[in-house]
C-alpha positions as CSV (number, residue, x, y, z in Angstrom):
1,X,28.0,12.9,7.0
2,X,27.5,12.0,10.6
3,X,24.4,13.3,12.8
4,X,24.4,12.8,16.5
5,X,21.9,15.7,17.3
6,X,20.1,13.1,19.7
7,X,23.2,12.3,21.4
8,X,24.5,15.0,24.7
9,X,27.6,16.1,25.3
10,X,29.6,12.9,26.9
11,X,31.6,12.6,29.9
12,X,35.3,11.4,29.3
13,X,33.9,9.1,27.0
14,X,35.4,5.2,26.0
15,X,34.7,3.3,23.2
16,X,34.9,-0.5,23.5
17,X,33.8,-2.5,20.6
18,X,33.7,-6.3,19.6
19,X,33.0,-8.0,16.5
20,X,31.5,-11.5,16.2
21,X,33.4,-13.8,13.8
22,X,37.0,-14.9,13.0
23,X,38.3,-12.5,16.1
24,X,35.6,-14.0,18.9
25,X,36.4,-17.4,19.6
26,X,33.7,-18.7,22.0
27,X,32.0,-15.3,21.4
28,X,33.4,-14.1,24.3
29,X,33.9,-10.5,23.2
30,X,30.7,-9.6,21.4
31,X,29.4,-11.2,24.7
32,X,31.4,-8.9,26.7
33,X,30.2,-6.1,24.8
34,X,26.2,-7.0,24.8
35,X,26.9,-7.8,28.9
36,X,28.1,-3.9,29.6
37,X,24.9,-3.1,26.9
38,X,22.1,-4.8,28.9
39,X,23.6,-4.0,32.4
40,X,23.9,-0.7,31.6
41,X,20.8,-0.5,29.4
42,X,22.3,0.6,26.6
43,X,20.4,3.3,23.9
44,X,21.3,2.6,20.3
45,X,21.9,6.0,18.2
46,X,23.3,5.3,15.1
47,X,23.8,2.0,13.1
48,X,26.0,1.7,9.6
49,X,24.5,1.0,6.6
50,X,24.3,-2.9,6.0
51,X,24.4,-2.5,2.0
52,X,28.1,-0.9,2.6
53,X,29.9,-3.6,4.4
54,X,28.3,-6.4,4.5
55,X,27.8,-10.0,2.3
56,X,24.6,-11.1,3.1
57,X,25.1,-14.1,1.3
58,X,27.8,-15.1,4.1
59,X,26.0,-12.8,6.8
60,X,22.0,-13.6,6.2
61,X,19.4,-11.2,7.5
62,X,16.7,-12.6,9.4
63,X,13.0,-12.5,9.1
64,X,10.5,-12.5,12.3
65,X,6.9,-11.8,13.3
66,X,6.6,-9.0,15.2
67,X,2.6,-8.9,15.9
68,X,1.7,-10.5,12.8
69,X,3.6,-8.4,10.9
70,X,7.1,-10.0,9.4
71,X,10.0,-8.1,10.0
72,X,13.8,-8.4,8.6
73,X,16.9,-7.9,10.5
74,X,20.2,-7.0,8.7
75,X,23.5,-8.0,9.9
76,X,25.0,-4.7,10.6
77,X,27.3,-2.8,13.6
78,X,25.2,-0.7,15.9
79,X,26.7,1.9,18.4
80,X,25.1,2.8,21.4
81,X,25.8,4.7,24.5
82,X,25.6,4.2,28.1
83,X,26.2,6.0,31.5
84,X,28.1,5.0,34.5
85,X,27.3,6.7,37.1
86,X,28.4,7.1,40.7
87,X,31.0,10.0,42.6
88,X,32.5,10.5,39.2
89,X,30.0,9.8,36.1
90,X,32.3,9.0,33.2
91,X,30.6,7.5,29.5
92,X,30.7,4.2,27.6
93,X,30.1,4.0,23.7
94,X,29.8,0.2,22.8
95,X,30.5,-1.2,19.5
96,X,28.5,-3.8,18.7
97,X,28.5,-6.2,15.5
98,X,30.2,-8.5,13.0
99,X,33.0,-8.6,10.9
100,X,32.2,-6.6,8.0
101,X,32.8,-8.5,4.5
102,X,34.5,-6.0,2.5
103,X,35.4,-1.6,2.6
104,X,37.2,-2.6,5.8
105,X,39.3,0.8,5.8
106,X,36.0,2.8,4.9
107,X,34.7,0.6,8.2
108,X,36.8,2.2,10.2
109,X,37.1,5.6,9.2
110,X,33.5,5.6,10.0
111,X,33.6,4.3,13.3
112,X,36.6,6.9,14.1
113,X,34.5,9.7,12.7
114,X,31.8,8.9,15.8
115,X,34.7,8.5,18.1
116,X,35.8,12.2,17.2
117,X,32.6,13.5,17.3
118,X,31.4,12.3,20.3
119,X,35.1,13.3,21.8
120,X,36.2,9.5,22.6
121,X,38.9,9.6,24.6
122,X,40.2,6.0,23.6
123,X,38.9,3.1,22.3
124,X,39.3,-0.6,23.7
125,X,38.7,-3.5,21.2
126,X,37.8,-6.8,22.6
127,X,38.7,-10.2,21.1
128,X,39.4,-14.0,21.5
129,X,41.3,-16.8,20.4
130,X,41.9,-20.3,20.3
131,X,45.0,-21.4,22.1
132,X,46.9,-24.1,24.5
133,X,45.3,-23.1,27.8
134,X,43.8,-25.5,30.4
135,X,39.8,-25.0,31.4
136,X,40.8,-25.3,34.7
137,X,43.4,-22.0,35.0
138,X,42.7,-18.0,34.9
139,X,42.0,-17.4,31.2
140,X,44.8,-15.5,29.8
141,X,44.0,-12.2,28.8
142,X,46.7,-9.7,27.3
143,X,46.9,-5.9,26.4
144,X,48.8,-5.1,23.3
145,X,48.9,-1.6,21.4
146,X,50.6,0.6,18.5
147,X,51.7,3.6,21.0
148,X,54.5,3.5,22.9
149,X,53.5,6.0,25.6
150,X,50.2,3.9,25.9
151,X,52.1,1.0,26.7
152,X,54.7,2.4,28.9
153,X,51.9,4.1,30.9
154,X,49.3,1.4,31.4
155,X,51.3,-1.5,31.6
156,X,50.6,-2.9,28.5
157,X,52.9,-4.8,25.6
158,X,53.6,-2.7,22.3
159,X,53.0,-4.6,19.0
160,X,55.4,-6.0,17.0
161,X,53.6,-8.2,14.8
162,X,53.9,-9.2,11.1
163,X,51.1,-10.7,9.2
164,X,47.8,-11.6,8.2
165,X,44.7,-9.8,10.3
166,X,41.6,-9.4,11.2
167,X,39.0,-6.0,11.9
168,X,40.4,-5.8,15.4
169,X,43.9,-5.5,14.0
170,X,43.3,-2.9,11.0
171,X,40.5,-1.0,13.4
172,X,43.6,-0.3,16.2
173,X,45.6,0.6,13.6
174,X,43.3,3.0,12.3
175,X,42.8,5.0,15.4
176,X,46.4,5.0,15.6
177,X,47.0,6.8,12.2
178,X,44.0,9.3,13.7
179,X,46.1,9.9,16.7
180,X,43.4,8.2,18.9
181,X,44.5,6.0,22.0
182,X,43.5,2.2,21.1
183,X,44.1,-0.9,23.3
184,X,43.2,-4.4,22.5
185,X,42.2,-7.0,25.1
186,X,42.5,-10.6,24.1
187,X,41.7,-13.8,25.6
188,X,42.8,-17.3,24.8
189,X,40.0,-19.7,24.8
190,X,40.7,-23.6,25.5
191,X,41.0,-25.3,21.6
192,X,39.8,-28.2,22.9
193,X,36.3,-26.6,23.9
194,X,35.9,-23.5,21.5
195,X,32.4,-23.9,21.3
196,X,30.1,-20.6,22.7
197,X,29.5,-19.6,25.0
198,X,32.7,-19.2,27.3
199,X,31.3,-17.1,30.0
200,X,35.1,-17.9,31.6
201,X,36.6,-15.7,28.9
202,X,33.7,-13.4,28.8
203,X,34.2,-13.0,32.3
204,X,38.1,-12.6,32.3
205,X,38.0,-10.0,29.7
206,X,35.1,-8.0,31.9
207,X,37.7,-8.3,35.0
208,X,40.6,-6.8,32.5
209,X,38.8,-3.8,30.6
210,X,37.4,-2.6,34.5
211,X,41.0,-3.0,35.6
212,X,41.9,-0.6,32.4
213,X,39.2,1.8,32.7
214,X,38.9,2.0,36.6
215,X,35.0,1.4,36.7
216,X,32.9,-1.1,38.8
217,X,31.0,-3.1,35.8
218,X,28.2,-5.3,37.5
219,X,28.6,-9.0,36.3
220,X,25.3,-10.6,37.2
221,X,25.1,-13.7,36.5
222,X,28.3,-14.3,34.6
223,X,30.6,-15.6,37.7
224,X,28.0,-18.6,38.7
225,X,27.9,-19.6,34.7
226,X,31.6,-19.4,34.3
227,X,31.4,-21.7,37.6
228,X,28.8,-24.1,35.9
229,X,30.6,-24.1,32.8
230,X,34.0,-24.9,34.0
231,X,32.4,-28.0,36.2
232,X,30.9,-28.9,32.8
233,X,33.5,-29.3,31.3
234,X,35.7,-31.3,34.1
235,X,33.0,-33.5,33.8
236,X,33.5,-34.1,29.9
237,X,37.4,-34.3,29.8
238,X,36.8,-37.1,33.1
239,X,35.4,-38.9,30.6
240,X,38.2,-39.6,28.3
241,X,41.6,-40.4,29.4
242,X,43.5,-38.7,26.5
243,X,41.6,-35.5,26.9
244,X,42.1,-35.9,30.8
245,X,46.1,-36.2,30.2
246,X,46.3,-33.8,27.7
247,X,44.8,-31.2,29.9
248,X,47.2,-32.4,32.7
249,X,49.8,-31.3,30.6
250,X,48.8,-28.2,29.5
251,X,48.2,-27.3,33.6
252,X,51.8,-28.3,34.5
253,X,53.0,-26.2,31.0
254,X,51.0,-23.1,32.5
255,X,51.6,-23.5,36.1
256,X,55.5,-23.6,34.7
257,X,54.9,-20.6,32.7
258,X,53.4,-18.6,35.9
259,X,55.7,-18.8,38.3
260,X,57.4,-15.4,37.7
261,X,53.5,-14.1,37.4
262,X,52.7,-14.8,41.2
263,X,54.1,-11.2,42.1
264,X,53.6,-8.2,44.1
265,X,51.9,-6.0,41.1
266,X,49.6,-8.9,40.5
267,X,48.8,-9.3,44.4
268,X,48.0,-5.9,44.4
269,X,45.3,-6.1,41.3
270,X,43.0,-8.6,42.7
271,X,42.8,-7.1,45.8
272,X,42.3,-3.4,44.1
273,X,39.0,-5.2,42.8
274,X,38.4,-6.8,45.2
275,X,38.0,-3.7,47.2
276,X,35.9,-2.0,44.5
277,X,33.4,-5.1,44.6
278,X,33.1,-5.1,48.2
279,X,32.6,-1.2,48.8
280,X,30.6,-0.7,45.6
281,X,28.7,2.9,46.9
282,X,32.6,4.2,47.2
283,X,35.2,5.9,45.5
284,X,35.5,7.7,42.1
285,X,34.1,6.1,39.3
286,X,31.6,3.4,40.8
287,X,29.2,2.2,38.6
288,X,25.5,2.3,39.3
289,X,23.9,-1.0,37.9
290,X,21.5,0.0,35.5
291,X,22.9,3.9,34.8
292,X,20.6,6.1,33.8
293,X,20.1,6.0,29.9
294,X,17.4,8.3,30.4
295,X,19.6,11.4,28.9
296,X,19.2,9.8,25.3
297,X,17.0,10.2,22.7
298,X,14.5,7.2,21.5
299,X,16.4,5.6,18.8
300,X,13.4,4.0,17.5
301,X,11.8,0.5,19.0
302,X,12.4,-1.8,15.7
303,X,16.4,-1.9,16.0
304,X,17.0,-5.2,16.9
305,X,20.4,-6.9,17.3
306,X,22.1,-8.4,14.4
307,X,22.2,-12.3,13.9
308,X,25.1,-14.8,14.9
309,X,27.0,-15.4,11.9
310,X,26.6,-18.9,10.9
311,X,30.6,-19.9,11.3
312,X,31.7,-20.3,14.9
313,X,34.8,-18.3,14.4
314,X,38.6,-19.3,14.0
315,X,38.7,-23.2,13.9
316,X,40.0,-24.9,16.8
317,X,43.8,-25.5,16.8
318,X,46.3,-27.5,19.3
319,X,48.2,-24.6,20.0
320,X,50.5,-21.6,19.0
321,X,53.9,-23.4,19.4
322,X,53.6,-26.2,17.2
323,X,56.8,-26.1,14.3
324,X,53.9,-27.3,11.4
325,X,51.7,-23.8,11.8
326,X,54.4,-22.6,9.0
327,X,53.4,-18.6,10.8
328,X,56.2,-16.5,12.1
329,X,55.4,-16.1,15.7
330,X,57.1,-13.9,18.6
331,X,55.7,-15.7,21.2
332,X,58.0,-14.8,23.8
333,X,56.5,-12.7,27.0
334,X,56.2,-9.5,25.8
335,X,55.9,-10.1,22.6
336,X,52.7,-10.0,20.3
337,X,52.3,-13.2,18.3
338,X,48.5,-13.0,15.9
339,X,49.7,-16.3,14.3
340,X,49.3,-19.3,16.1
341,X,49.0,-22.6,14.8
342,X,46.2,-21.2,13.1
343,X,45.3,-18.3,15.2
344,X,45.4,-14.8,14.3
345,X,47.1,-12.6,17.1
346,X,47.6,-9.2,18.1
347,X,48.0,-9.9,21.5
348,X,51.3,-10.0,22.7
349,X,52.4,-13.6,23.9
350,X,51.5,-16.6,23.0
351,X,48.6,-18.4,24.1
352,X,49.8,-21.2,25.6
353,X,52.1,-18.6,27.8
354,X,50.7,-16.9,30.9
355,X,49.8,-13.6,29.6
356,X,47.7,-15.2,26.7
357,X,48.4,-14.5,23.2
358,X,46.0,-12.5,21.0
359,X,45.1,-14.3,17.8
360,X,42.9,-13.9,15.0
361,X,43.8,-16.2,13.2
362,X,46.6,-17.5,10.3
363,X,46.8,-17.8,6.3
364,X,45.3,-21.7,6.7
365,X,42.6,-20.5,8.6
366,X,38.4,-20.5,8.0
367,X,37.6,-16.9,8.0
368,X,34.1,-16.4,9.3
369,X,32.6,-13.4,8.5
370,X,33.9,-12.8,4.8
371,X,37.3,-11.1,6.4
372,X,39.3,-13.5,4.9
373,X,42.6,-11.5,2.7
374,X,40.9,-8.0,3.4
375,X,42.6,-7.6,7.4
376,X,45.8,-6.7,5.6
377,X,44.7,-3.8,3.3
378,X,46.7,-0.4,4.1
């Protein structure tokens, strides 16, 4: 049975969650998620039970010295809360943790029995891929969900896909059995550099959930890194002809691919946040850096935050439109595809497309985090 006696009544609360693993390539979204956590000091109340969901012989706990006194920390997924302030205060719940190993439907009935407790009004799942975008363009980041009226409303494409999954795939289909809103955000992270961190993609998917939401989220540092890592990596592909060509030709693909993209609609979002950067004490639904957290309970100072898994994620493929991947694909704009070369997606189109593809990965893939066969249980 769930308890939130420490936790207030919210205020038009969202859930947005990430999971590290097979469905975070670069760890862009569980970086995402622990960004909005520590600008927004974030208050963890509740955390599932470790011994439920988790192989801890793929998933390790840690052990450290806290004072002299050793200390374990089990993998886990912790939930925590955090308030926006501003003209019109509005609620975050964040969703932080790793792709559970097994009881994947039990996973997410418990997550949707906080979300109806705490009167979420719709939850947003993170993710990232691996896919044939350039370093050197806008990451591609696409919307994708199960209800029609949620895509009609918010711009956003309807899934149609077919195929094997990960926990981002079964968790939005769960909420939409429980009649709960769900979106998915996805970015497509360069193959050829699928290493973490991407602060890029971090970064893109940041710019698309405040787009989705309508809140000013504070991004710190994260521009000047994205900046610094983007010059890194100009600097490596300079270095080797192939790589330098091959990346030529994945700009010219995209820049192709765009072309209908540079529109009115798309005008007209940049400079929307534009403005809300620039006047950042106005209009409904500013965020104040920092909130005020001050409204929760203590949850108790020995939480820590669960451990990197030791698997980088999906591995790194060429692309999504390659004839070998053997995976069904509707990579079309407008369409989902979650099976790249490799790649998972429930994303929409595919990555090497300008809307970005959402992927988590195919049959042939390395599964990271124990998911591997259990994304497609009813």
């Amino acid at each position: 049975m769930i308890e939130l006696e420490g936790v207030p009544e919210l205020i038009d609360p969202v859930m947005v969650a990430a999971f590290e693993g097979w469905n975070d390539a670069g760890d862009a979204a569980s970086t995402a998620v622990a960004h909005l956590d520590r600008e927004w000091k974030g208050e963890v109340f509740a955390a599932l039970d470790a011994e439920d969901y988790y192989d801890f012989q793929v998933n390790r706990p840690t052990v450290w010295m806290d004072g002299g006194v050793r200390k374990i920390t089990w993998p886990t997924t912790r939930l925590s809360v955090v308030r926006v302030g501003g003209e019109k205060p509005r609620d975050l719940v964040l969703v932080r943790g790793i792709e559970p190993s097994m009881r994947w439907r039990s996973f997410c009935n418990e997550l949707l029995g906080f979300a109806h407790e705490l009167g979420v009004e719709m939850v947003v799942i993170l993710g990232a891929l691996l896919g044939d975008t350039p370093h050197t363009r806008p990451v591609p980041v696409s919307g994708v969900t199960s209800d029609p009226d949620l895509a009609r409303t918010m711009d956003l494409e309807e899934t149609r896909y077919e195929g094997p999954t990960g926990i981002v795939g079964i968790l939005q289909e769960a909420c939409t059995h429980a009649g709960v809103p769900a979106v998915s955000l996805w970015a497509a992270v360069p193959h050829y550099v699928s290493q973490p961190p991407n602060p890029k993609a971090t970064l893109a998917l940041l710019n698309r959930l405040e787009d989705l939401i309508g809140l000013r989220i504070p991004l710190g540092e994260l521009p000047e890194d994205a900046r610094a890592w983007q010059l890194g990596v100009d600097q490596l592909a300079s270095e080797d002809s192939e790589v330098a060509e091959y990346v030529q030709t994945l700009e010219e693909a995209r820049d192709t691919a765009e072309l209908p993209e540079a529109s009115g609609e798309a005008i007209a979002r940049e400079f929307e946040r534009y403005l809300r950067r620039r006047e950042p004490g106005q209009g409904p639904g500013v965020a104040t850096e920092g909130g005020d957290a001050s409204y929760l309970r203590d949850p108790g100072s020995e939480r820590t935050r669960p451990p990197k898994p030791q698997q980088p994620g999906p591995e790194a493929v060429p692309g999504t439109e390659q004839p070998e991947s053997g995976a069904e694909s509707e990579a079309g704009p407008g369409a989902e595809s979650e099976t790249g070369p490799t790649a998972e997606s429930d994303a929409g189109p595919a990555a090497d497309t300008a809307a970005g593809t959402e992927a988590e990965g195919s049959e042939g893939s390395e599964r990271s985090d124990g998911g591997d066969g259990k994304g497609s249980e009813d």
